[in-house]
C-alpha positions as CSV (number, residue, x, y, z in Angstrom):
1,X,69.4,51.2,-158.3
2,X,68.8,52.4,-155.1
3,X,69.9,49.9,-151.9
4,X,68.5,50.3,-148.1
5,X,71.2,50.1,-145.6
6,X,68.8,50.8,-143.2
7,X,66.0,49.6,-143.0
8,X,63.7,52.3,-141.0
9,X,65.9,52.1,-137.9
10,X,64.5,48.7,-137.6
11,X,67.6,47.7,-135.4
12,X,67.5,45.4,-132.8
13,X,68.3,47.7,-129.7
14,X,64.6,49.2,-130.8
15,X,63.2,46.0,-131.2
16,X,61.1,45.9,-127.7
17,X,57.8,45.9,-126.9
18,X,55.4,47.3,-129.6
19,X,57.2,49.6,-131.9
20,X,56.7,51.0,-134.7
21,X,59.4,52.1,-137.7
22,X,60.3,55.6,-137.7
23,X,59.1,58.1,-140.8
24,X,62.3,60.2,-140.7
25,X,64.2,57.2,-142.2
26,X,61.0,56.3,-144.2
27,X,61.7,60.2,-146.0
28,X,65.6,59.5,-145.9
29,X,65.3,56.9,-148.6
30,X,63.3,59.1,-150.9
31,X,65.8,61.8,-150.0
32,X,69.2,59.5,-151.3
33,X,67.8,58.3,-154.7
34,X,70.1,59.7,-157.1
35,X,68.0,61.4,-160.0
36,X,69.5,62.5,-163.6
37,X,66.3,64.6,-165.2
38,X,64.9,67.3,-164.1
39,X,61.9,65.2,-164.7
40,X,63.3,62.7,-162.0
41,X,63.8,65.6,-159.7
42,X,60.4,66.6,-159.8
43,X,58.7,63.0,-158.7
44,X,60.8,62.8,-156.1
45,X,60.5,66.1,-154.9
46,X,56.5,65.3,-155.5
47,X,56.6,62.1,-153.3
48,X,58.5,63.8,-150.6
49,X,55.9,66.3,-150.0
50,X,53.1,64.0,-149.8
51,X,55.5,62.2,-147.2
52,X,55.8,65.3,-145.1
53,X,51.8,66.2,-145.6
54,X,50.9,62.6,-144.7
55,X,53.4,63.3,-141.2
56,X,52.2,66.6,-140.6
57,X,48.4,64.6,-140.5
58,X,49.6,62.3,-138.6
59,X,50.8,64.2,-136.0
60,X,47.5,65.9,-135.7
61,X,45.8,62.2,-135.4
62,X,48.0,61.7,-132.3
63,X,46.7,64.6,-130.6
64,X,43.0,63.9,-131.6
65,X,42.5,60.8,-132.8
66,X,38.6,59.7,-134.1
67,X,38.1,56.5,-136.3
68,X,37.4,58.5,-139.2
69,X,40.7,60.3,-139.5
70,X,42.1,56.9,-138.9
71,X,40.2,55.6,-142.2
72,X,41.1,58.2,-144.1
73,X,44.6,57.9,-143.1
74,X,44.6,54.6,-144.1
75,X,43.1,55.7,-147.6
76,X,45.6,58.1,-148.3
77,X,48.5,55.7,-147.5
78,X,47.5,53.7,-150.0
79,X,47.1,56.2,-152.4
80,X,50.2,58.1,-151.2
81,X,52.6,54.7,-151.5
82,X,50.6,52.4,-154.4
83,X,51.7,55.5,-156.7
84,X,54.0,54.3,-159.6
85,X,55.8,57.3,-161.6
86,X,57.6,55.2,-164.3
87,X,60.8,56.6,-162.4
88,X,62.3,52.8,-161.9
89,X,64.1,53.5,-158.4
90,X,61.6,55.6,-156.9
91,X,59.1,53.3,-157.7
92,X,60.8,50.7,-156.0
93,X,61.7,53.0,-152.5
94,X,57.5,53.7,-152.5
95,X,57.0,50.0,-153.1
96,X,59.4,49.1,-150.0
97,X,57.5,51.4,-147.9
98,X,54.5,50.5,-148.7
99,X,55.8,47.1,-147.9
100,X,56.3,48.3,-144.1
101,X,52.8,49.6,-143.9
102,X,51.7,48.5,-140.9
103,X,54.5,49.3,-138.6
104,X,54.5,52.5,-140.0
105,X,50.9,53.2,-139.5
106,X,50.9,51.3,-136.0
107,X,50.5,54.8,-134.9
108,X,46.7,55.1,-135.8
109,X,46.0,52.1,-133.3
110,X,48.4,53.2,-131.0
111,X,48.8,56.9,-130.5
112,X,51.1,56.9,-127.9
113,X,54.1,55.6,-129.9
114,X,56.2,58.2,-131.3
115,X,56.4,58.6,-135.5
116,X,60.0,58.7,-135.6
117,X,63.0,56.9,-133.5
118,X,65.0,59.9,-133.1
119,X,64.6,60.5,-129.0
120,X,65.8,56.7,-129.1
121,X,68.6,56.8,-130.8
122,X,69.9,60.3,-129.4
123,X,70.1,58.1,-126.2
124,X,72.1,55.2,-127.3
125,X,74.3,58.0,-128.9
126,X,75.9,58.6,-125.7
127,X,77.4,54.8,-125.5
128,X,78.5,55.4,-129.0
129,X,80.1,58.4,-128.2
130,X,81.8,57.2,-125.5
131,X,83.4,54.4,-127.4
132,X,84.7,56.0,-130.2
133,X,86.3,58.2,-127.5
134,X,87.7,55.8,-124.7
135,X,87.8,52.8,-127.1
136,X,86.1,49.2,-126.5
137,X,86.3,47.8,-122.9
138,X,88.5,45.4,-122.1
139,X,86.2,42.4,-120.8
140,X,82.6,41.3,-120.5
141,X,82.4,42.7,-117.3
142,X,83.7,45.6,-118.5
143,X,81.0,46.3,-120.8
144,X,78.2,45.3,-118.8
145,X,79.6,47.9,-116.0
146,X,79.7,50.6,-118.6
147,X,76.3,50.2,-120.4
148,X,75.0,49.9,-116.9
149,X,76.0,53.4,-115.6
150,X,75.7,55.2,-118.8
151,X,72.1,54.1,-118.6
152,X,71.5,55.0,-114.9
153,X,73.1,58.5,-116.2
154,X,70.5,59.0,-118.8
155,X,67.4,57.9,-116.8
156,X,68.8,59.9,-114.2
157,X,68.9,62.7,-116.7
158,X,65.4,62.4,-118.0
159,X,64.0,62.2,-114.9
160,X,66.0,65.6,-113.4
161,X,67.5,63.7,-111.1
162,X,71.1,64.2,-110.0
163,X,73.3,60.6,-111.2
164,X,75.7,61.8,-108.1
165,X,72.8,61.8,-105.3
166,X,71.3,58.4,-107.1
167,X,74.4,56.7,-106.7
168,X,75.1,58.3,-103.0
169,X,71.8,56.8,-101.8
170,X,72.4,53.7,-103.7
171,X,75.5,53.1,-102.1
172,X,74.2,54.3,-98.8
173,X,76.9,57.3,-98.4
174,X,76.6,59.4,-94.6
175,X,74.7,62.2,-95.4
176,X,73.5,61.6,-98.8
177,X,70.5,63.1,-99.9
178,X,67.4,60.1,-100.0
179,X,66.8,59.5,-104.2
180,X,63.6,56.7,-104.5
181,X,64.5,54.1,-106.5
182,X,64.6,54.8,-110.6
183,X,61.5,51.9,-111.2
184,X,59.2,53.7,-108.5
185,X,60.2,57.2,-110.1
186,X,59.5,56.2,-113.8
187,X,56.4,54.1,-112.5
188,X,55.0,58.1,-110.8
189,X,56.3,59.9,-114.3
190,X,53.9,57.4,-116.2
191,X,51.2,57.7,-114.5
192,X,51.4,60.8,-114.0
C-alpha cells in the first residue's frame, strides 16, 4: 500500500502567505507506487501523462489566463483525478490528490503563484547544506545569526547584489560602496 511521506511539500517553512502545493511532488507519488503487472505499469504510466498534460495546460493558463480555460481546467481535474482504475494503490494516490484539489488548483485564481515549490526549496537548501557540513550551532543565538546571514546572502544573490558591499554599507565601512536597503530593493524588483 502506498504511504505519503510528504505530503506535496506542504512543510511549514512554505506555509506563508497564500500558497499553493507544488505538482512536482503531486507526480512523485504516482512515480513511487510499486506496480507488479504490466497491466499496473500501464495505468500508472497512463495517469502520469495526463498529470504532465494537465501541467503543460496549466502553465499555458498562467501566461493567458480567460475564465473559460479556467472552467475547463477545473473539468478536467475532476475527470483527470475522480478516475478509478481497479489498481488498489493508484486509486488511492489519485484519490489523495484529488483530496488537495484546491491548493493545487489555487493557481487558476491566482496566476502569480508558482505550480511547483522547487525555487523555494533550492533556497532553503543552502542552510541545509551548510549544516550537514559545519554541523548544528552551538546556541540559540547561534542559529538565529546563521539563518540571518545565509538569508541576507541569498536575497543578496537574487537581487545581483554583492553580500560583501550590503554588509559594508550596513556596517557603515570608510569607503564602502552605498547598497539601498534589501526591503526598498525588493519593494522596486516587484513593482517593477
Amino acid at each position: 500500500m502506498l504511504r505519503w511521506s510528504e505530503p506535496y511539500s506542504d512543510a511549514g517553512q512554505f506555509n506563508v502567505f497564500q500558497h499553493a502545493l507544488c505538482w512536482i511532488h503531486a507526480e512523485r507519488h504516482l512515480r513511487r507506487i510499486v506496480c507488479v503487472t504490466d497491466e499496473q505499469h500501464r495505468l500508472v504510466s497512463v495517469q502520469r501523462q495526463l498529470v504532465w498534460w494537465f501541467y503543460a495546460d496549466l502553465k499555458l493558463y498562467k501566461d493567458d489566463p480567460t475564465a473559460p480555460r479556467q472552467t475547463a481546467l477545473r473539468q478536467r481535474f475532476d475527470r483527470i483525478f475522480t478516475r478509478i482504475t481497479g489498481f488498489a494503490d493508484l486509486d488511492e494516490a489519485v484519490a489523495r490528490t484529488y483530496a488537495n484539489k484546491d491548493e493545487l488548483l489555487l493557481v487558476l485564481d491566482r496566476p502569480d503563484i508558482p505550480l511547483h515549490t522547487n525555487g523555494s526549496e533550492n533556497d532553503v537548501r543552502s542552510f541545509v547544506t551548510k549544516r550537514r557540513i559545519s554541523g548544528e550551532t552551538r546556541s540559540a543565538a547561534g542559529k538565529q545569526a546563521r539563518d540571518t546571514f545565509l538569508s541576507l546572502l541569498k536575497t543578496c544573490s537574487k537581487l545581483a547584489i554583492s553580500f560583501w558591499d550590503y554588509l559594508g554599507a550596513r556596517l557603515k565601512i570608510p569607503d564602502a560602496d552605498r547598497v539601498p536597503w534589501l526591503p526598498d530593493l525588493i519593494r522596486q524588483n516587484v513593482l517593477a
